[in-house]
N, C-alpha and C positions, 0 to 999 in steps of 0.2 A: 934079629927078631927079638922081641921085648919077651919076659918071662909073665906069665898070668898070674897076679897077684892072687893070694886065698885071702878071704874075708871072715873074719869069727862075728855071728851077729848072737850077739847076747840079750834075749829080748822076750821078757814072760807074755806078751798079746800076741798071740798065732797070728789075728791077721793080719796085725802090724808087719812079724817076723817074715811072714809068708811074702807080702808083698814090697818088703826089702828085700827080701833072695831073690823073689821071681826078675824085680827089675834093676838087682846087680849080677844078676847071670845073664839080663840081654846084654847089657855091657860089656860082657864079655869072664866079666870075676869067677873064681869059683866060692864058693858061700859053704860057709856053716854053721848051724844054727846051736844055739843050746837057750832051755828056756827057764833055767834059775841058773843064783848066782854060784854054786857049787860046780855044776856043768859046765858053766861058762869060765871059771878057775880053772878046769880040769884040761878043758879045752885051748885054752888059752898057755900052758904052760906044758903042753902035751905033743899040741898038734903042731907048735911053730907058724902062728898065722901071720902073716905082711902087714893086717892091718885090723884093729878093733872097734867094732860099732859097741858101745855097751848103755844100757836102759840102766840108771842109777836106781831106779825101785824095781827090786827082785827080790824073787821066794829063795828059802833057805840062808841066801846067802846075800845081805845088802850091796849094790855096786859099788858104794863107795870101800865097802870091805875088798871087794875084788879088786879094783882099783889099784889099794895099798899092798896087795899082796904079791899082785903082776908086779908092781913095781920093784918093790926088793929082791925081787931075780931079773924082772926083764925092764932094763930103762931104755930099751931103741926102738921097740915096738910101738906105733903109733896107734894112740886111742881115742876115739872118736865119742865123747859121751853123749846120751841124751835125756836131756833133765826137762821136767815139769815147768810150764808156764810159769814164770813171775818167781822160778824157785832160785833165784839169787845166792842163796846161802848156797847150797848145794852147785851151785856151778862153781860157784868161788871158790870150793872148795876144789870141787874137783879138778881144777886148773892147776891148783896149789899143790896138790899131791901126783900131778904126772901127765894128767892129760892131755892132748896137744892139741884138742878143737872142742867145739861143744855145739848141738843143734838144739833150739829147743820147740816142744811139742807143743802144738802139731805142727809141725814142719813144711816145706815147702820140697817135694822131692827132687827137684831138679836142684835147690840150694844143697840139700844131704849129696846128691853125686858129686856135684864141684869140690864141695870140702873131699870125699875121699878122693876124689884126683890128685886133689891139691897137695892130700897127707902122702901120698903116695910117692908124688913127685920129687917131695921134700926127701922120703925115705931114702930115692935112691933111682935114677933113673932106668934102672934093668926093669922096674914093677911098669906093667902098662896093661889094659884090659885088651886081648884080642877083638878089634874093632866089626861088627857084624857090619853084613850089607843084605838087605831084607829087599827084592821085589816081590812085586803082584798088580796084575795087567799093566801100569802104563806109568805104576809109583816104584821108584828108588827110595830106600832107609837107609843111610850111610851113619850109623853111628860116632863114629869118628868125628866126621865135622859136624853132627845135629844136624844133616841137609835133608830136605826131602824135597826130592823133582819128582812133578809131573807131567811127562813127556818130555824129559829135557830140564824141563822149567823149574828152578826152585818155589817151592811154596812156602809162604811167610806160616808159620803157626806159633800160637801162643805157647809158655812152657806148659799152661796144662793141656794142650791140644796134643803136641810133641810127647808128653807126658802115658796121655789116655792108647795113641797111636801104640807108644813103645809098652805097653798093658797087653793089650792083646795080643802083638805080635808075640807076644813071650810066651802066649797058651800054644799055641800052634794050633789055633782053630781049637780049641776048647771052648767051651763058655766062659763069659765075667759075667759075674752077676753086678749089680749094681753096685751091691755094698761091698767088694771086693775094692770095684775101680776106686770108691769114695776111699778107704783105705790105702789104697796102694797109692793115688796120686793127690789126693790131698792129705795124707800121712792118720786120719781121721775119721770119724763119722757124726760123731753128736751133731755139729753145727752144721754139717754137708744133707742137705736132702737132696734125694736121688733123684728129685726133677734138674737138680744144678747140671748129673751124669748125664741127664739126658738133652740136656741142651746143648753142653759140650762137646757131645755128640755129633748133634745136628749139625754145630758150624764146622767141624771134620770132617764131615760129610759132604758138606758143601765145597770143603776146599778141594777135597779126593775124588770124590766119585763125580762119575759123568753125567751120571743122572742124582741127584741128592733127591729127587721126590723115590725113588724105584733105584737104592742100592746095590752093587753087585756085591760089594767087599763086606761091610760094614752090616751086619744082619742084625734087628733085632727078635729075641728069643722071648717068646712072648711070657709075661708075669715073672721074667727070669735077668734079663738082661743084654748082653750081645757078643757077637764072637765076630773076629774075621776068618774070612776065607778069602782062596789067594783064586781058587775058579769058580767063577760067576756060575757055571753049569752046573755045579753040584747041586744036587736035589736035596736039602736037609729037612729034615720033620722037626714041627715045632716054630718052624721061621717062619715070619714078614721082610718084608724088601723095607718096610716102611718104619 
């Protein structure tokens, strides 16, 4: 049985932060957040984490300082930075001083998991995420291999389809609002408008449910966004099928 790797996400934008916890705990990880670079020090040289996500622009304390400083006590811990568009300098560097990967913003979230697999792997084969497997009426989520059957049957989905799916399933029937999911799966929001959430949607919809006009899983919450439910019978206030 593989050990659960622990995650330090060091990352000043809550919803950023938020919706890399939320969808490296369906993965299986355990996470923890800190949101300057002081805390993220703190944490990082306290807690013993497996593996480092770190955001290179932070309050109190700049990442590339945290960076240099993890590094003169700890050179085995893998760290995963994430630097600003076009910001060259700063990735250069941070490669230079320790880092072992880099994603840059706004990111593709399915690419940020591969690399921590990837760093992970490198680490040490004992590190692996306890693999979830998620039904509800008639769909399989196997995390593990990215499958989803429907009645058996795998269904093709894009990574943002696969993406949006593994979003909600991580509420357990909570709400996402729109600007959650634009965050959490397209790592963003400026350029994402919320009509993009809800088309991606629709073709999810389409692939899953039995009736894509009249959802049973897949609700939306109106002037709010959508949640899944795993029983079609539930009566929620607040919802449309549509």
């Amino acid at each position: 049985m593989t050990e659960t790797a622990r995650i330090l996400v060091v990352e000043d934008n809550r919803d950023l932060a938020f919706g890399l916890r939320t969808n490296l705990e369906v993965q299986g990880y355990q996470v923890l957040l800190a949101e300057d670079g002081v805390t993220g020090l703190q944490h990082a040289l306290g807690n013993s984490p497996d593996l480092i996500i770190l955001d290179l622009l932070l309050p109190k304390l700049d990442g590339i300082d945290v960076l240099k400083k993890i590094r003169k006590k700890d050179t085995a811990t893998p760290i995963l930075i994430l630097t600003a568009k076009g910001n060259e300098v700063d990735k250069v560097l941070g490669l230079r001083l320790g880092a072992d990967d880099y994603v840059t913003k706004p990111f593709a979230l399915m690419e940020l998991m591969a690399r921590v697999e990837a760093l992970l792997r490198r680490a040490g084969n004992r590190f692996g995420a306890d693999k979830a497997l998620y039904e509800f009426g008639d769909i399989r989520v196997c995390t593990e291999s990215q499958q989803v059957l429907k009645s058996g049957r795998e269904i093709d989905l894009t990574p943002k389809e696969y993406a949006l799916l593994l979003a909600l399933l991580g509420r357990d029937s909570a709400v996402a609002s729109r600007t959650e999911l634009m965050r959490e799966v397209w790592g963003h929001s400026s350029a994402v408008i919320s009509r993009t959430v809800d088309t991606h949607i629709a073709e999810l919809r389409r692939k899953i449910e039995n009736d894509p006009a009249h959802p049973d899983h897949i609700i939306t919450i109106r002037k709010t966004g959508y949640r899944l439910i795993a029983d079609p019978r539930r009566v929620v206030r607040g919802t449309t099928r549509g």
